[in-house]
VODRENMI-634137 format. One record per atom (N, C-alpha, C): x, y, z; residue in one letter. Coordinates in steps of 0.02 Angstrom, whole numbers, padded with zeros to 5 digits, always signed. Example, Ala and Ser with C-alpha at 12.3 -4.5 7.8 and 13.67 -1.06 7.14 Angstrom:
% VODRENMI-634137
+00660-00284+00390a/+00615-00225+00390a/+00660-00165+00390a/+00642-00112+00354s/+00684-00053+00357s/+00645+00002+00394s/
***
This chain:
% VODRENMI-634137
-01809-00266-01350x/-01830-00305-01408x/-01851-00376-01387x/-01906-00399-01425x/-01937-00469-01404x/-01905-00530-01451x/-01858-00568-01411x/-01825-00605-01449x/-01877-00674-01448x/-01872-00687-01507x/-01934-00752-01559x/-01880-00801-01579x/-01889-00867-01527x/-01861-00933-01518x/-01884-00959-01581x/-01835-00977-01602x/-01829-01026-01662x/-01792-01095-01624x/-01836-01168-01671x/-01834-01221-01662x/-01818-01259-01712x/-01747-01279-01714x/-01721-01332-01780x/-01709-01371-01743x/-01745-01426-01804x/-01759-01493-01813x/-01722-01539-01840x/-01671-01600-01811x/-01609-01630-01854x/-01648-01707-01848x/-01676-01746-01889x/-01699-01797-01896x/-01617-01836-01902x/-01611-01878-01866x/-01557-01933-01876x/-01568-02003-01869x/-01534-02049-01924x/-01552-02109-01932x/-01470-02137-01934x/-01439-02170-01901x/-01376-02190-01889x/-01332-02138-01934x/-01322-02084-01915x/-01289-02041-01957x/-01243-01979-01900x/-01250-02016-01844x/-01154-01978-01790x/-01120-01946-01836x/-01106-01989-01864x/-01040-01983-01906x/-01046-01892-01925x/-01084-01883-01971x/-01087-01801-01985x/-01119-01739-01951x/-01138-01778-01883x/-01193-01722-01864x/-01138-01682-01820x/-01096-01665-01806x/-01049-01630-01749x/-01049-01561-01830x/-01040-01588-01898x/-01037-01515-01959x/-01124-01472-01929x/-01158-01521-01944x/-01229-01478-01932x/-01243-01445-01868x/-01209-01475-01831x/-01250-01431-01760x/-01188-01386-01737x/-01137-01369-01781x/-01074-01339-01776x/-01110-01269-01829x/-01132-01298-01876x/-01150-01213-01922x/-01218-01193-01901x/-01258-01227-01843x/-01325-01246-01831x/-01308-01165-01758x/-01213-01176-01730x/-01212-01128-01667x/-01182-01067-01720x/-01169-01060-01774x/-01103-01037-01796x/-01177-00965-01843x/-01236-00997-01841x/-01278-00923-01853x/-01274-00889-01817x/-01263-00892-01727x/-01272-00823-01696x/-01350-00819-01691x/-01394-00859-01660x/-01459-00838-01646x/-01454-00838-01574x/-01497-00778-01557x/-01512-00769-01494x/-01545-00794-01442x/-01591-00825-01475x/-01638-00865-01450x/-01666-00959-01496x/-01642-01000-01459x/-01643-01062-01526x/-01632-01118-01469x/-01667-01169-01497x/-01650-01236-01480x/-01668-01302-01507x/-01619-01340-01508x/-01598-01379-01557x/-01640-01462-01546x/-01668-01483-01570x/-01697-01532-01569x/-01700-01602-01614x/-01617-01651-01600x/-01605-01706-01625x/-01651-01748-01624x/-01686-01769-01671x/-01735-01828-01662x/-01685-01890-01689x/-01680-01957-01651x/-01661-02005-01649x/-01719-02044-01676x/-01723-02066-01749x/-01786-02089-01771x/-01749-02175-01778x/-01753-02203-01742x/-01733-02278-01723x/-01680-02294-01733x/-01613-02260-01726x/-01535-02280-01723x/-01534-02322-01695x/-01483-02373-01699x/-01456-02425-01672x/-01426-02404-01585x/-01424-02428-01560x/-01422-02432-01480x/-01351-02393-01477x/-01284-02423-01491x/-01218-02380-01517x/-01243-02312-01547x/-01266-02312-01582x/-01281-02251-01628x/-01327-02216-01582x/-01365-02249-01544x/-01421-02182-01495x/-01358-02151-01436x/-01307-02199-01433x/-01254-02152-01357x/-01210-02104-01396x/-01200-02127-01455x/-01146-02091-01481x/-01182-02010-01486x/-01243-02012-01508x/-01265-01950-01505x/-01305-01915-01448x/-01316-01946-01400x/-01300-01935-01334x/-01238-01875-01309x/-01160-01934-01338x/-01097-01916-01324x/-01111-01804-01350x/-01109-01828-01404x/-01109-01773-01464x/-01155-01707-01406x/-01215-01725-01401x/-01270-01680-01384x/-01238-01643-01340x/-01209-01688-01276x/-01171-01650-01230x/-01118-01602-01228x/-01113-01578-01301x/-01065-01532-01300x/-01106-01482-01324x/-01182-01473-01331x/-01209-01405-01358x/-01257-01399-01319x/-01243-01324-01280x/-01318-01313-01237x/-01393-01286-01251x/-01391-01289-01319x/-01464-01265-01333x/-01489-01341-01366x/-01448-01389-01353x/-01483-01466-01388x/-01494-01517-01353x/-01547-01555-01359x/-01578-01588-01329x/-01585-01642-01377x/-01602-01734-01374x/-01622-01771-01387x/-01679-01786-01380x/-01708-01812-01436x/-01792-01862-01436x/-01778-01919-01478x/-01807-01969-01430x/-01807-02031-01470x/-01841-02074-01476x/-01869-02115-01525x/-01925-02138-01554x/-01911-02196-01597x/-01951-02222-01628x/-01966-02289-01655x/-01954-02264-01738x/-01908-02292-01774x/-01913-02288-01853x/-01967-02286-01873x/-01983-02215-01927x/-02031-02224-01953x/-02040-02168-01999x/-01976-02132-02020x/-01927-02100-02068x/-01942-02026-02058x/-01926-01993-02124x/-01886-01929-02087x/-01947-01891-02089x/-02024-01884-02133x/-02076-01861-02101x/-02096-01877-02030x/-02115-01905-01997x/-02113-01950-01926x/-02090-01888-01894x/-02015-01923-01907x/-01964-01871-01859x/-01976-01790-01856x/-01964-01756-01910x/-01978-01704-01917x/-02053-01674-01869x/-02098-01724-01895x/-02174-01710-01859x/-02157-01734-01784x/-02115-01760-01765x/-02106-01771-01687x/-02075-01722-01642x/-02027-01706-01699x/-01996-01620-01664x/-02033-01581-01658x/-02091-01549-01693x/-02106-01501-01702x/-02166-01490-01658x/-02191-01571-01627x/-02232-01564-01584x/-02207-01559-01510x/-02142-01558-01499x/-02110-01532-01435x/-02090-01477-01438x/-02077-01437-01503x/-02048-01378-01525x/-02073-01348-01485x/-02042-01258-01439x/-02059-01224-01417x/-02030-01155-01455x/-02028-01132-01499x/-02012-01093-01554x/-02059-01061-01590x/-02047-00990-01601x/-02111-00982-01642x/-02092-00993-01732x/-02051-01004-01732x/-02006-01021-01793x/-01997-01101-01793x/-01992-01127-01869x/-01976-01194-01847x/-01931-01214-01927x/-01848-01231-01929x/-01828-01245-01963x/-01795-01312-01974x/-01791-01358-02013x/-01768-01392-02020x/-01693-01433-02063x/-01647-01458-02025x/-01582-01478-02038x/-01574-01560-02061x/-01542-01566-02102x/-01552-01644-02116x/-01452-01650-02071x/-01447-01711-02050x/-01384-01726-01997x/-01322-01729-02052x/-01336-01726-02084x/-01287-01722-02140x/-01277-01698-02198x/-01307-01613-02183x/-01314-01577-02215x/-01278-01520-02172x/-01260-01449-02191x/-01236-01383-02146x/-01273-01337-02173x/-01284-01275-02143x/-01300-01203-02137x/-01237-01166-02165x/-01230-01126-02200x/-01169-01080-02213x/-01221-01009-02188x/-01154-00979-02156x/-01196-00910-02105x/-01232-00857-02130x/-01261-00863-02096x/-01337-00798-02085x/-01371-00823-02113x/-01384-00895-02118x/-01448-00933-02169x/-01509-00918-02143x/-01504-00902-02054x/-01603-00909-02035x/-01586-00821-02025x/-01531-00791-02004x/-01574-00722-02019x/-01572-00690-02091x/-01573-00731-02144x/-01575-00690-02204x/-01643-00703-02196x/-01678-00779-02200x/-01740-00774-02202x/-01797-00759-02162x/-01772-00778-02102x/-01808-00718-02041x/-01822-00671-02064x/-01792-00616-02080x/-01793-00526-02098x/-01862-00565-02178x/-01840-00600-02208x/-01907-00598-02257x/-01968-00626-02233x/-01977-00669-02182x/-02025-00674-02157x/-02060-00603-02116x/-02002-00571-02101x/-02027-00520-02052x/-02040-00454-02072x/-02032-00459-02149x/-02050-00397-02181x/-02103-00417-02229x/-02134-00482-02213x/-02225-00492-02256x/-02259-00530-02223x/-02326-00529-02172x/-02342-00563-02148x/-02378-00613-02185x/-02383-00589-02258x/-02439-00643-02280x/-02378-00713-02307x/-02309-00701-02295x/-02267-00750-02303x/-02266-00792-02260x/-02266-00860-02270x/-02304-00919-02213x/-02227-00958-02190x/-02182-00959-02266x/-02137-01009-02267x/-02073-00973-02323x/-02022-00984-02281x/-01968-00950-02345x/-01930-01025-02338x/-01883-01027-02413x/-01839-01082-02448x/-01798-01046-02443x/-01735-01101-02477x/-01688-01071-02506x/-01646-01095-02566x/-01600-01060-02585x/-01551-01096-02651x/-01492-01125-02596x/-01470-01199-02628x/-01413-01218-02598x/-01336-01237-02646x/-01298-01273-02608x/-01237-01285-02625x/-01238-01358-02630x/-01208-01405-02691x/-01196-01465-02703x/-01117-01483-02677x/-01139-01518-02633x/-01047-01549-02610x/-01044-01611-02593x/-01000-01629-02604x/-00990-01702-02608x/-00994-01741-02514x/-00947-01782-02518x/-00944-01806-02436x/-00926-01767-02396x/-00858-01750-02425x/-00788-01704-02388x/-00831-01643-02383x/-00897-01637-02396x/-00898-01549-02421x/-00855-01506-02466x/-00849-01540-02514x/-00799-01507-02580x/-00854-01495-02622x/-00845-01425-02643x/-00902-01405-02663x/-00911-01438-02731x/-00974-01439-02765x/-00979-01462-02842x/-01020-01392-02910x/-01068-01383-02851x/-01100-01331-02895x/-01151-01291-02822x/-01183-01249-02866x/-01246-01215-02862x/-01318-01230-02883x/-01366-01235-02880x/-01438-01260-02885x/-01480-01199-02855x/-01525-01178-02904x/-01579-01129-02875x/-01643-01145-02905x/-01688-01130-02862x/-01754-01152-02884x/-01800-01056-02892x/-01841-01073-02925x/-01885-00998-02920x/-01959-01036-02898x/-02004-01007-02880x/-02057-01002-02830x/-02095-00951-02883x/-02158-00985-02915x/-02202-00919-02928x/-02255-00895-02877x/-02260-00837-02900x/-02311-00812-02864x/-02402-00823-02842x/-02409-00847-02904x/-02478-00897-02879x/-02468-00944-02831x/-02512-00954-02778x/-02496-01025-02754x/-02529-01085-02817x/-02574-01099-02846x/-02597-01127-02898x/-02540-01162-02958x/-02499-01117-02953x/-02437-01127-03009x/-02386-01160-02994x/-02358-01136-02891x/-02330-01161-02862x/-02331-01236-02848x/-02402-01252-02840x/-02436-01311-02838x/-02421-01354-02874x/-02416-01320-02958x/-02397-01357-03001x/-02344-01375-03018x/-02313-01330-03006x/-02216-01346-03021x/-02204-01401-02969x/-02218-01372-02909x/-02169-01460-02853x/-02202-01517-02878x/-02272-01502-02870x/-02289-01570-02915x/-02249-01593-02979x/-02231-01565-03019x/-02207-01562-03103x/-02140-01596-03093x/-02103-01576-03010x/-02042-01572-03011x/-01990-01523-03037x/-02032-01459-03061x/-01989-01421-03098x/-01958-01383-03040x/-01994-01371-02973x/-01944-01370-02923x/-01898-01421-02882x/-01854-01400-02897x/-01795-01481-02835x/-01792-01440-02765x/-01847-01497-02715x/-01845-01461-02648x/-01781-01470-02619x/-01781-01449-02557x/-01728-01466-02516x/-01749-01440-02429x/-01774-01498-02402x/-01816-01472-02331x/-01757-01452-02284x/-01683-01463-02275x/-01650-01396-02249x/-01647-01340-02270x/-01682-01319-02304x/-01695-01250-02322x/-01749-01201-02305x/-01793-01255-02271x/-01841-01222-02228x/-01850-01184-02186x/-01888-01127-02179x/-01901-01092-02112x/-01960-01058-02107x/-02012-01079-02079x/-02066-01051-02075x/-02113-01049-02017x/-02158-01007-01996x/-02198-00999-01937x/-02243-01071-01928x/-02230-01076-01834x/-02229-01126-01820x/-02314-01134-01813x/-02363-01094-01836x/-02432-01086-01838x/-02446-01123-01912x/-02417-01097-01940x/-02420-01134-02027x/-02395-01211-02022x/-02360-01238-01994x/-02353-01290-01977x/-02410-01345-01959x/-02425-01294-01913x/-02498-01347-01865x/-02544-01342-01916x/-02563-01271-01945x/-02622-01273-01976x/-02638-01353-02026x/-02560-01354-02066x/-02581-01388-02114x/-02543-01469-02098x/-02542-01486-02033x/-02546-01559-02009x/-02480-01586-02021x/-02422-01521-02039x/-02346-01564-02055x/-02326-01592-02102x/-02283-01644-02108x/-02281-01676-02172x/-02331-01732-02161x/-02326-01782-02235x/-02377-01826-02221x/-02345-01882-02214x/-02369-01936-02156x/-02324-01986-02134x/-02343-02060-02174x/-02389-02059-02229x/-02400-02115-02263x/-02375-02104-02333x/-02330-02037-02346x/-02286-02055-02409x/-02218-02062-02386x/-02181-02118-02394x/-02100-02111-02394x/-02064-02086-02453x/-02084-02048-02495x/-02054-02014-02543x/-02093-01954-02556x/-02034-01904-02576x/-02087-01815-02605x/-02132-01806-02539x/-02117-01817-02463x/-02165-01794-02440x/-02150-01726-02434x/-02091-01696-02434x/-02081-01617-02428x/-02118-01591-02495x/-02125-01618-02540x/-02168-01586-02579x/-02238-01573-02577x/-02261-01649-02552x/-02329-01625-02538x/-02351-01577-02483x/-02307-01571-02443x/-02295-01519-02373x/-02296-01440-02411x/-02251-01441-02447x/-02265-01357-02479x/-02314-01342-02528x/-02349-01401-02558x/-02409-01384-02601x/-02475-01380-02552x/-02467-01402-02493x/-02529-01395-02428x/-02530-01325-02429x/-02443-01297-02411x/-02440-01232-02375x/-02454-01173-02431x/-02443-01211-02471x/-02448-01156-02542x/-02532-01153-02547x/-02570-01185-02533x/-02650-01173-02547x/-02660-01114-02504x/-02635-01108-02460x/-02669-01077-02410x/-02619-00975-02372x/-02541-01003-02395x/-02491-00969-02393x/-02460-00928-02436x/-02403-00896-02422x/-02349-00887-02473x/-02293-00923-02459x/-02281-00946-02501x/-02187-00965-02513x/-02177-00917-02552x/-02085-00900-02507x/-02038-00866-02537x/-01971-00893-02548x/-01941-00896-02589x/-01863-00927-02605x/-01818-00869-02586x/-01783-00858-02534x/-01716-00834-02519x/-01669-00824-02592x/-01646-00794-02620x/-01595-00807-02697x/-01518-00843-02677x/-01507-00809-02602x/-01438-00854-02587x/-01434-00916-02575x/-01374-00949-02568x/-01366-01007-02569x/-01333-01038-02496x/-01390-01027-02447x/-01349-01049-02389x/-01336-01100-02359x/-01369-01141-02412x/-01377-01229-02368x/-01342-01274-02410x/-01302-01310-02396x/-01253-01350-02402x/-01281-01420-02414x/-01298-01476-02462x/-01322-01515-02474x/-01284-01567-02466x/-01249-01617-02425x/-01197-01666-02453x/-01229-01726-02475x/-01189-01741-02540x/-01204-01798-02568x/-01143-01859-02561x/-01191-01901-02511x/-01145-01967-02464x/-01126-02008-02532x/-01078-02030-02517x/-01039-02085-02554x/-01120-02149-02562x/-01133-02153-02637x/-01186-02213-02638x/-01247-02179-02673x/-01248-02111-02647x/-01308-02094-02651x/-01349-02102-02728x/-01312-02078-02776x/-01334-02104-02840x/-01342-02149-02855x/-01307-02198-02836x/-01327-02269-02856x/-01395-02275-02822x/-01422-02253-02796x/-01500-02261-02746x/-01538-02261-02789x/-01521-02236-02857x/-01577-02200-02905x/-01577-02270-02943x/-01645-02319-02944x/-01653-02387-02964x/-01691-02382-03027x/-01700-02443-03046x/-01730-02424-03138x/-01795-02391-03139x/-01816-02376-03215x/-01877-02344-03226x/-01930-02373-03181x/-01934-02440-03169x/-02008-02459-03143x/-01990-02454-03084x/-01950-02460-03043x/-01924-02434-02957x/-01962-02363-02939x/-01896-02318-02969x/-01928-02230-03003x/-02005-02219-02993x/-02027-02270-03037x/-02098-02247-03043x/-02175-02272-02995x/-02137-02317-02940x/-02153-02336-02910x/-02150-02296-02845x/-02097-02279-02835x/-02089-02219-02786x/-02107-02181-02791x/-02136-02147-02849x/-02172-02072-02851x/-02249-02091-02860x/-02268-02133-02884x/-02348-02150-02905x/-02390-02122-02835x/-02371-02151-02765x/-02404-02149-02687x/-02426-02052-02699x/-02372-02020-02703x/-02340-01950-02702x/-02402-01912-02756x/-02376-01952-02823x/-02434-01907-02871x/-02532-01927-02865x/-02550-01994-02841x/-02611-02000-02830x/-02637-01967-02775x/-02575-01955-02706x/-02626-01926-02638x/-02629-01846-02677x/-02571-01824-02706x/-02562-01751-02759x/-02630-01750-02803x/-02660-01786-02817x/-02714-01773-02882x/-02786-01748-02848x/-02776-01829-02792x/-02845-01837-02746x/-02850-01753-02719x/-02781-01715-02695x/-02805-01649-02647x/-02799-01623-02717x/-02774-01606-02757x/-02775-01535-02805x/-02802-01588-02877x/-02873-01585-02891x/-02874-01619-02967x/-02848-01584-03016x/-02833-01525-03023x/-02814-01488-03080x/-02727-01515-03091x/-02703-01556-03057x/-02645-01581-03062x/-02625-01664-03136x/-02597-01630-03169x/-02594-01696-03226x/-02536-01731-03227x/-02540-01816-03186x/-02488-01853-03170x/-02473-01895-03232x/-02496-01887-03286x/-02458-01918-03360x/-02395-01882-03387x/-02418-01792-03369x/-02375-01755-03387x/-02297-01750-03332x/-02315-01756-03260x/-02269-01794-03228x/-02258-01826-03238x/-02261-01901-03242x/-02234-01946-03263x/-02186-01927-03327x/-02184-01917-03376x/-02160-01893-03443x/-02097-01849-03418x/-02112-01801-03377x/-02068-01773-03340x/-02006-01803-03309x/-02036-01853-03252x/-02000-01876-03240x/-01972-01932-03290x/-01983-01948-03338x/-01957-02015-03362x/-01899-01976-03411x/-01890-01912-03424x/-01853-01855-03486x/-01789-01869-03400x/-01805-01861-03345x/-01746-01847-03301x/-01705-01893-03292x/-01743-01965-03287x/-01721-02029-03273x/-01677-02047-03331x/-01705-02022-03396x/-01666-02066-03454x/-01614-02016-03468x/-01601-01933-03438x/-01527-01920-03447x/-01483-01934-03406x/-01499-01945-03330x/-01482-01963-03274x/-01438-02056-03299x/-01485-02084-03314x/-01430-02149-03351x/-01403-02144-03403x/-01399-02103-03453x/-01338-02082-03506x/-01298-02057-03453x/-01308-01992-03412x/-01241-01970-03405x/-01203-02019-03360x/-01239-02091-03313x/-01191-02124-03272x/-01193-02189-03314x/-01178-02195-03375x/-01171-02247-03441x/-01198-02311-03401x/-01282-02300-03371x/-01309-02373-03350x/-01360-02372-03411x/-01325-02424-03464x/-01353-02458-03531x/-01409-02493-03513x/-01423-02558-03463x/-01478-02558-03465x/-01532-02539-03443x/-01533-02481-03391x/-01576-02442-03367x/-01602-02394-03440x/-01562-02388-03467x/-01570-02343-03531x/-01613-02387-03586x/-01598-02464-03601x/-01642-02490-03633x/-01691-02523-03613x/-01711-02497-03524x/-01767-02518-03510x/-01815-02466-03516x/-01795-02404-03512x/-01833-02339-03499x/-01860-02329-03582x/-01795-02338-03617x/-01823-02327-03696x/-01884-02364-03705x/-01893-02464-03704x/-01926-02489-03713x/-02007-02474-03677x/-01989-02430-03622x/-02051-02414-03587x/-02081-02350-03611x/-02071-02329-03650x/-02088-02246-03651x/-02093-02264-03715x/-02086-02306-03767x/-02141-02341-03841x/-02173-02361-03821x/-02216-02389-03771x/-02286-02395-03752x/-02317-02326-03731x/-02279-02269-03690x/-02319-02227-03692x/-02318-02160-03713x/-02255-02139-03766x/-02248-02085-03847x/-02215-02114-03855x/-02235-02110-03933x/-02192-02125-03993x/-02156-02058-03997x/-02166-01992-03980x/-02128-01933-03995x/-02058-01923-03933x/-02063-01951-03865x/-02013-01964-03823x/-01989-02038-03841x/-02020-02091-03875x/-01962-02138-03884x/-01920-02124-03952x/-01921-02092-04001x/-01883-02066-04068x/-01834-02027-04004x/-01839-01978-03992x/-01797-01930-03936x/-01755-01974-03910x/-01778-02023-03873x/-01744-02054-03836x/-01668-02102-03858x/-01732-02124-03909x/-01666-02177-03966x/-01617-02131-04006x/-01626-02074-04019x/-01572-02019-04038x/-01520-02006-03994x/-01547-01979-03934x/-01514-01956-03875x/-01469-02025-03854x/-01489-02061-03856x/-01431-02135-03844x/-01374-02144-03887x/-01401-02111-03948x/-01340-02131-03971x/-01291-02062-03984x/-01314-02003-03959x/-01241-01959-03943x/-01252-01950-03863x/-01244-01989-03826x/-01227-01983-03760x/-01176-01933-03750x/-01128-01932-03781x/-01070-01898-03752x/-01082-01838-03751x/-01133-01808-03801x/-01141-01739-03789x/-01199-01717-03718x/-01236-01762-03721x/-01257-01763-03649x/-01206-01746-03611x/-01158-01781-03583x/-01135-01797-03527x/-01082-01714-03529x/-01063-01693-03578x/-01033-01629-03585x/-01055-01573-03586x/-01121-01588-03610x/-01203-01510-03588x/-01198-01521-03515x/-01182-01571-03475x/-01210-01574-03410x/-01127-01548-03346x/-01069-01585-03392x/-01020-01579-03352x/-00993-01487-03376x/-01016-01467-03427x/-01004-01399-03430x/-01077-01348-03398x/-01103-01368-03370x/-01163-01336-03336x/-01142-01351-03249x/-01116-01380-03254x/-01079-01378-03170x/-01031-01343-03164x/-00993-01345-03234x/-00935-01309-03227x/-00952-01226-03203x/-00998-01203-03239x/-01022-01116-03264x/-01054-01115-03173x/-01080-01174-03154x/-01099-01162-03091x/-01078-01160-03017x/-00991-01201-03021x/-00961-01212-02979x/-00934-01147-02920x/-00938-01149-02878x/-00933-01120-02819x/-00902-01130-02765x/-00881-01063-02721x/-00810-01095-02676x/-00869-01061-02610x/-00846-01135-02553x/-00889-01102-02506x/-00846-01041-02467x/
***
């Protein structure tokens, strides 16, 4: 049998601290053929030995190191040393729970016109204590597909990746002039031309670092960070409508600050969304004032979803 090298990709940015979990469930699949490729995307000098230290305890891993210039960069830096005909990607502080690349291997390897398989993951906190479950569905048009990541009605997650390392090149990687949603615009490339498939299990382990929510800054921050994302999105696919994104996203943002009671993020988003519906600002000014049932639609929807790894 012809064993087909697979090449994961761990972009790290001062983040030691968790990568001994990832490259621990990274040996703990049992692939036969694999090698591991830490990109050091401008750690601090301490932080480039420490993972040095680390590397030296796994023999299919190797270091690359490079100049900050975030986790597209990195990713696109691995993949151009990659020697794999497979190419998956690990965030350093994220894990694999087992048989994650041969569940999706065997689906790559039973459709060739499949370019790229996903997957559903697991929400866990720092400790890795689990919180919930999250699954996304994938339609079958690429056209539709196109539209949902754009829409956001899919929530990516680029450790969940695994796809042929030809589909990669074809479509130039991620793109290194958005620092936000570039995994999205990466699967709406591959989707023009590919198939995506979503795995239904949940093998990838998401941790959410102490802080991380607080990252999420007011409406005009938000919308600033996605604008780069939805104009290079329009320029390649015009059939794409970034009002209706926007709207989208502004319905996520304004339950997202009810359920973490930030009042004035909430009466900035209200006051912004009466300039653009009057039918989402009535909604809005309702929804503010029974928060609590928000926050109990949402903490009993984790509940129905919670999971033991």
């Amino acid at each position: 049998m012809i064993l087909e090298k697979i090449t994961i990709i761990i972009p790290a940015y001062n983040s030691s601290q968790y990568l001994n979990d990832a490259l621990e469930s990274v040996v703990n699949q049992r692939l036969p053929d694999y090698e591991i490729i830490v990109v050091d995307d401008g750690s601090t000098e301490s932080e480039n030995k420490r993972l040095k230290e680390i590397l030296a305890n796994y023999d299919h891993a190797k270091l690359a190191t490079k100049k900050n210039g975030g986790a597209a960069s990195a990713r696109n830096f691995g993949a151009k040393i990659a020697t794999g005909k497979y190419l998956a990607f690990l965030d350093s502080d994220d894990i694999w729970l087992e048989n994650k690349i041969n569940s999706q291997l065997k689906i790559l390897k039973n459709d060739n016109d499949v370019g790229l398989v996903v997957g559903n993951i697991v929400v866990a906190d720092d400790k890795l204590k689990v919180k919930y479950k999250a699954y996304k569905y994938i339609p079958d048009d690429g056209q539709s597909a196109i539209r949902d990541f754009f829409q956001g009605r899919i929530v990516m997650n680029t450790p969940t990746i695994l796809l042929r390392r030809e589909i990669f090149e074809e479509n130039g990687g991620f793109p290194e002039d958005l620092q936000y949603r570039e995994d999205h615009y990466f699967l709406m490339m591959i989707a023009k031309s590919s198939k995506i498939v979503c795995d239904e299990k949940c093998l990838t382990v998401r941790r959410e670092r102490a802080g991380s929510l607080s990252s999420v800054g007011d409406v005009y921050t938000e919308l600033g960070k996605h604008t780069p994302f939805w104009i290079k999105s329009q320029q390649q696919f015009p059939f794409l409508n970034i009002e209706q994104a926007k709207k989208n996203l502004l319905i996520k943002l304004f339950i997202f600050y009810l359920r973490n009671d930030r009042k004035k993020d909430i009466e900035k988003i209200t006051s912004y969304i009466e300039s653009v519906d009057k039918k989402y600002f009535i909604a809005f000014t309702l929804m503010s004032k029974t928060a609590w049932a928000v926050k109990f639609l949402y903490n009993f929807r984790n509940k129905i979803k919670n999971a033991r790894l």
